[in-house]
C-alpha positions in Angstrom: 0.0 0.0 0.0 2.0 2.7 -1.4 0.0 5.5 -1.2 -1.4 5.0 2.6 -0.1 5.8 5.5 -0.6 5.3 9.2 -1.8 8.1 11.0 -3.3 8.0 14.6 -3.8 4.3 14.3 -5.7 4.3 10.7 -4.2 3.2 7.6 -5.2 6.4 5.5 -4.7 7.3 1.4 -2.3 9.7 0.8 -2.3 12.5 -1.2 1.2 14.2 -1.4 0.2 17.4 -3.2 -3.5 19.0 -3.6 -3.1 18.4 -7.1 -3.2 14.5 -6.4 -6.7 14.8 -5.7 -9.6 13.1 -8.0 -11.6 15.5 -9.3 -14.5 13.6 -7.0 -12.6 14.5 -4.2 -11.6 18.1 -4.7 -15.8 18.5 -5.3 -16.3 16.6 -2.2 -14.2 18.7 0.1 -15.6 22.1 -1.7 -18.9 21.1 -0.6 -18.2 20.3 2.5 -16.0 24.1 2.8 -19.3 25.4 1.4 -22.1 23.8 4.4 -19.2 24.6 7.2 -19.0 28.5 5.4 -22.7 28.3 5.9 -23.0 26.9 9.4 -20.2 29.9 10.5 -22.6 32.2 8.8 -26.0 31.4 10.0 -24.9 31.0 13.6 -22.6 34.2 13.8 -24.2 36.2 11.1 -21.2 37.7 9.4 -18.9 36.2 6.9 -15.9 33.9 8.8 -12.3 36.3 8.5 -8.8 35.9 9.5 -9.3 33.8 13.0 -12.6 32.5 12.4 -11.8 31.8 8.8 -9.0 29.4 10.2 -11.4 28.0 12.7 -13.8 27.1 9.5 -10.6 25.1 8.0 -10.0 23.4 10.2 -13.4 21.7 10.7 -13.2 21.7 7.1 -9.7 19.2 8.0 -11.3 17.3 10.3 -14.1 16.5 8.6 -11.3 15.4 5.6 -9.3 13.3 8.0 -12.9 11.4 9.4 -13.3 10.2 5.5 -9.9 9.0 5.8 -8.1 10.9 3.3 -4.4 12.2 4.3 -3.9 15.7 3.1 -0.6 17.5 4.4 -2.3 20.8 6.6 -0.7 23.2 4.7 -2.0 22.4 1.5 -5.5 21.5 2.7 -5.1 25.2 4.8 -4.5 27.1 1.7 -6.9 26.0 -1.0 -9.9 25.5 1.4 -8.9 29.0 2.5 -8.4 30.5 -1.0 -12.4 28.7 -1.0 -13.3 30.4 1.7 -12.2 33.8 0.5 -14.3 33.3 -2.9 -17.3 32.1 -0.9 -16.8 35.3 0.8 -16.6 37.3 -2.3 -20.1 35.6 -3.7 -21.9 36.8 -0.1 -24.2 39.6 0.2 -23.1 40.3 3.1 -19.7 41.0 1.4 -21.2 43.9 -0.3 -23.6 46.1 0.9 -26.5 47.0 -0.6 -26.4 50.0 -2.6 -29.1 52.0 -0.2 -27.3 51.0 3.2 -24.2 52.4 1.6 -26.3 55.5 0.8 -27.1 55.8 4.6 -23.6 54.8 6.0 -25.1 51.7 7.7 
């Protein structure tokens, strides 16, 4: 089993770069960035920066590591963060409404 590894006592398939990923899996982990974005969200009401952005990652990570895929952190950390950021971008909440800019609110 060349491409697993043991990691916390589970034999897990790794991926060496991001760019290993199936396509499958890439869509897989996107979606699951895209319901933790939305949990953050709907529970805080304002989009997930800097700290909390990281905090969204990493259950992003850990949700990875349960399906028992073996990213390296760093890797995982930047393109679910770069996500993130787009998700971010996309948001409403990211830009205000021309009449609440009107009013300074």
């Amino acid at each position: 089993m060349k491409n697993h590894v043991k990691v916390d006592g589970k034999l897990l398939q790794t991926n060496k770069k991001w760019s290993h990923l199936k396509n499958s899996q890439k869509a897989w982990i996107f979606e699951i960035a895209k319901e933790e974005h939305a949990a953050y969200i709907k529970a805080h009401g304002k989009l997930p920066m800097k700290q909390a952005k990281q905090i969204v990652v990493d259950k992003v990570y850990d949700r990875i590591r349960e399906r028992e895929i073996w990213i390296p952190y760093d890797e995982a950390t930047a393109n679910i963060g770069k996500y993130i950021d787009r998700e971010n971008r996309k948001s409403p909440l990211f830009h205000p409404t021309k009449e609440a800019a009107d009013t300074g609110a």
